[in-house]
C-alpha positions in Angstrom: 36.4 -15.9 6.0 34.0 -13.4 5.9 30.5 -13.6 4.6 28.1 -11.4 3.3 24.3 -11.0 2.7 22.7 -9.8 -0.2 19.3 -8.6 0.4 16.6 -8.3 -2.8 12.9 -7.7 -2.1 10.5 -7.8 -5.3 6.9 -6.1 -4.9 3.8 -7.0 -7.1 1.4 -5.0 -7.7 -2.2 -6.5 -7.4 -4.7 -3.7 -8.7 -8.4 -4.8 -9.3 -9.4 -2.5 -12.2 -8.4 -3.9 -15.4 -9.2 -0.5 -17.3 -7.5 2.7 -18.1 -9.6 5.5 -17.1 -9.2 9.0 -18.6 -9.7 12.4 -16.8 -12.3 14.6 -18.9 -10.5 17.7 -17.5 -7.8 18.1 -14.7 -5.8 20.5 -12.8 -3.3 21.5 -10.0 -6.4 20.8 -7.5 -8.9 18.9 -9.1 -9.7 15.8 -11.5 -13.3 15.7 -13.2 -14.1 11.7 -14.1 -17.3 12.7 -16.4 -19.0 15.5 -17.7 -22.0 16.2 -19.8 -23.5 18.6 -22.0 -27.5 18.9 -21.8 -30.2 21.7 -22.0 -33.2 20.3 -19.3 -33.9 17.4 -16.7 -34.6 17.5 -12.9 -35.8 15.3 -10.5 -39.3 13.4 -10.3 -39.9 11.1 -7.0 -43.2 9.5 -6.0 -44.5 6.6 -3.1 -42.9 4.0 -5.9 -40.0 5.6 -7.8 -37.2 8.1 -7.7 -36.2 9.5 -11.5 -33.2 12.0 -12.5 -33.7 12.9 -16.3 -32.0 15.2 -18.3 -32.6 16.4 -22.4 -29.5 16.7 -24.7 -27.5 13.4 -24.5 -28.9 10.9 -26.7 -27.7 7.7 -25.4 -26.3 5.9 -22.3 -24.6 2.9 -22.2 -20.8 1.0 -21.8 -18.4 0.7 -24.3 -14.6 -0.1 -24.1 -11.6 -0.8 -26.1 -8.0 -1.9 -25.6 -7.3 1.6 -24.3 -10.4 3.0 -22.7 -13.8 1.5 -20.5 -16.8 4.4 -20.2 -19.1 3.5 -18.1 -22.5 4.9 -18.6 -22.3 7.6 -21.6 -25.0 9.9 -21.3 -26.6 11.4 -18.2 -26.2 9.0 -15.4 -25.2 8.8 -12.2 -21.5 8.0 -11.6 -21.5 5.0 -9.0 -18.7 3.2 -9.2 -15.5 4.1 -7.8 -11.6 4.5 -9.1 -9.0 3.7 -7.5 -4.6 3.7 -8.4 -1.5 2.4 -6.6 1.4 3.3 -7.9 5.2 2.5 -6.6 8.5 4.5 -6.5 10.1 1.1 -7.4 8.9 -2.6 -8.3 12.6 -4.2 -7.0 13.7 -2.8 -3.8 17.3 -3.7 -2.7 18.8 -3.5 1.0 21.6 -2.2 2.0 24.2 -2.6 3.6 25.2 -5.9 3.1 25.8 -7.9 6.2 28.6 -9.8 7.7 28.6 -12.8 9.0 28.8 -13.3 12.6 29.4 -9.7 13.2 25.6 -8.9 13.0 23.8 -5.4 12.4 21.1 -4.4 10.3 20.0 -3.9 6.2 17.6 -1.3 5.6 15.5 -0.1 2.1 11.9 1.2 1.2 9.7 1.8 -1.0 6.6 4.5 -1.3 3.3 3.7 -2.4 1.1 6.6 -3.7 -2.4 5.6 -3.7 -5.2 7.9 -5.8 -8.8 7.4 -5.3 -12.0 9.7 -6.0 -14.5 7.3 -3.7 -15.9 9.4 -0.5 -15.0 6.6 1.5 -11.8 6.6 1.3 -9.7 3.3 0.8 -7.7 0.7 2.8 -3.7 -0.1 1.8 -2.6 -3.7 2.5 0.3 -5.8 2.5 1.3 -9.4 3.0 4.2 -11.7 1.9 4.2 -14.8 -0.6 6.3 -17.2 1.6 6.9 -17.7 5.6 9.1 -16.9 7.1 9.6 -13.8 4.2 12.8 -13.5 3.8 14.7 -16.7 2.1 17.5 -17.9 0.6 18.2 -21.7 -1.3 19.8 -22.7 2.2 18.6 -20.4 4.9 15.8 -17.4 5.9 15.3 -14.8 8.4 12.7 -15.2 10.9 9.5 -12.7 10.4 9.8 -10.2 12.9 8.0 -11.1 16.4 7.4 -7.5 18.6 6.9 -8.5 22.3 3.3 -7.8 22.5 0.4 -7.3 20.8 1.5 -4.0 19.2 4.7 -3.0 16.9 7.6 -2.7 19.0 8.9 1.2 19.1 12.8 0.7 18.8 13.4 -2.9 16.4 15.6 -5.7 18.5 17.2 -8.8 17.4 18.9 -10.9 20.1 22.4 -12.4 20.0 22.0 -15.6 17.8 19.2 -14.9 16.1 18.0 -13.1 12.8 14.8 -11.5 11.6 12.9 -9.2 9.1 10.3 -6.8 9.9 8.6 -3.7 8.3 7.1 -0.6 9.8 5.3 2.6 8.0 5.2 6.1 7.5 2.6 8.7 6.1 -0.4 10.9 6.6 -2.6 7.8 6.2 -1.3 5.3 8.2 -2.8 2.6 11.0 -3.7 3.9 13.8 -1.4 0.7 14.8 1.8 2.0 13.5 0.9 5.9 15.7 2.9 6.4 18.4 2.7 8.8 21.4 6.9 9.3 21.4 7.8 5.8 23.6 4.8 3.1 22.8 3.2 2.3 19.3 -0.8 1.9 18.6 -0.8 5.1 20.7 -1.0 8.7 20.3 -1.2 10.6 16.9 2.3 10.8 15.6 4.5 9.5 13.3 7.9 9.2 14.3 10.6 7.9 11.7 12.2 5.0 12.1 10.1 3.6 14.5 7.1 0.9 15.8 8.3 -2.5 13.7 5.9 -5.2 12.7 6.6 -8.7 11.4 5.5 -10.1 7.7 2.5 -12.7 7.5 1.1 -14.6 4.2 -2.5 -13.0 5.6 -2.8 -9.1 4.9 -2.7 -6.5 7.2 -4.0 -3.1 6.7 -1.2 -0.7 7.0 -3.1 2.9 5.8 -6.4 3.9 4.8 -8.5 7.0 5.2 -12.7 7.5 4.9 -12.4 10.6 1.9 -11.2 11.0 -1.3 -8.0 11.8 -1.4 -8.0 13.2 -5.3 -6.1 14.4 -7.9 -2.6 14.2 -6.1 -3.4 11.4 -3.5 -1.6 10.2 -0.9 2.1 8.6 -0.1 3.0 6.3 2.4 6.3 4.9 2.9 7.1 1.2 3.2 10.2 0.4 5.5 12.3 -3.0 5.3 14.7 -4.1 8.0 16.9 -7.0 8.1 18.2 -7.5 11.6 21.3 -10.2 12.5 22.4 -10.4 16.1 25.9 -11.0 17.3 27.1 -14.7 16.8 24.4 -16.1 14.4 26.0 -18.0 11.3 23.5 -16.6 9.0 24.4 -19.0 5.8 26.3 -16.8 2.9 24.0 -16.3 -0.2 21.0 -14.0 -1.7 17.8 -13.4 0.3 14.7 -12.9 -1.2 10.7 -11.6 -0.1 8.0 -11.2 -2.5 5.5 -8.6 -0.8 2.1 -8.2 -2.2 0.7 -4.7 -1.3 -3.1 -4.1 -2.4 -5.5 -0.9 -2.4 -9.0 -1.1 -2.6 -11.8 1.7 -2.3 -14.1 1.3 0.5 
């Protein structure tokens, strides 16, 4: 009798800013946070103080709704950064299905399109909710181990064994997932389909710059694989991960 696999992975989405922010004016190649309208200021420094003034706006303060947070209406200084992760898809589901016994591997992805206008860029995470990640009522697949301190270039499973990994893509990604055309964690580019990590409940940083990457941001792509090797009796039934992926401004 032949068995088969189905493979189901379900993202959440941790962001740290509770608030809707609104663009004061936007464009094909830029996004203005703030604005103001005033007739005189400048700039007064001494041994003791540093002061930036302006005449015109009448007030400065927070306020907020259900919809909206403004921070610091009048003529302040903007000093607080935003930040937005968005996903292609919340549920991600592999494919193909596997057969038992006969082995082979389930493959799906996600991308993740992070938007931020602080000058130091930001730093993309990810980690699972369970170990080993991948798990059904009666079995799981072990997280993917590479065979040294970096992400294996080509992904292996051995005879007997099964096990889920990921790997990235992107203009933003970890100088750990780079690859100089045979190893990983070296040399500057970005081959597809290649250098495989393993899941852990702790996060590790999988893209980040150091400048703002506003109004369009950036996409990097998230790649599942399910590996079963030749005779393992990989237990019939649904498989499940829940992967947490976070963005945060630096």
């Amino acid at each position: 009798m032949r068995k088969f696999i189905g493979l189901s992975f379900f993202c959440y989405l941790l962001i740290f800013c509770n608030f809707a922010y609104g663009d004061v004016m936007t464009g094909s190649v830029y996004s203005l946070d703030s604005d103001s309208i005033n007739f005189s200021g400048g700039n007064s420094v001494n041994s003791n103080f540093d002061l930036d003034s302006t005449i015109g706006e009448i007030s400065s303060g927070t306020s907020s709704s259900a919809l909206y947070a403004l921070s610091t209406a009048g003529f302040l200084q903007q000093d607080s950064s935003t930040i937005s992760l968005s996903l292609s898809e919340n549920n991600v589901t592999m494919s193909p299905s596997l057969g038992g016994l006969t082995g082979g591997y389930s493959n799906g992805s996600v991308s993740l399109n992070v938007v931020t206008d602080s000058t130091s860029g930001y730093t993309l995470f990810v980690q699972t909710e369970g170990s080993p990640a991948l798990q059904s009522v009666d079995d799981s697949f072990a997280n993917y181990s590479p065979s040294g301190s970096n992400p294996d270039y080509d992904y292996s499973v051995v005879a007997g064994q099964s096990n889920f990994g990921f790997s990235v893509e992107g203009g933003d990604i970890n100088s750990r997932f780079k690859d100089n055309g045979s190893v990983c964690s070296a040399g500057s580019y970005d081959t597809s389909g290649k250098c495989w990590d393993g899941f852990s409940t702790s996060v590790k940083v999988i893209a980040g710059s150091n400048a703002s990457n506003g109004p369009t941001g950036t996409e990097t792509v998230l790649k599942f694989r399910a590996g079963v090797g030749a005779g393992k009796a990989q237990k019939q039934g649904d498989y499940y991960a829940t992967t947490t992926i976070t963005a945060v401004a630096n």
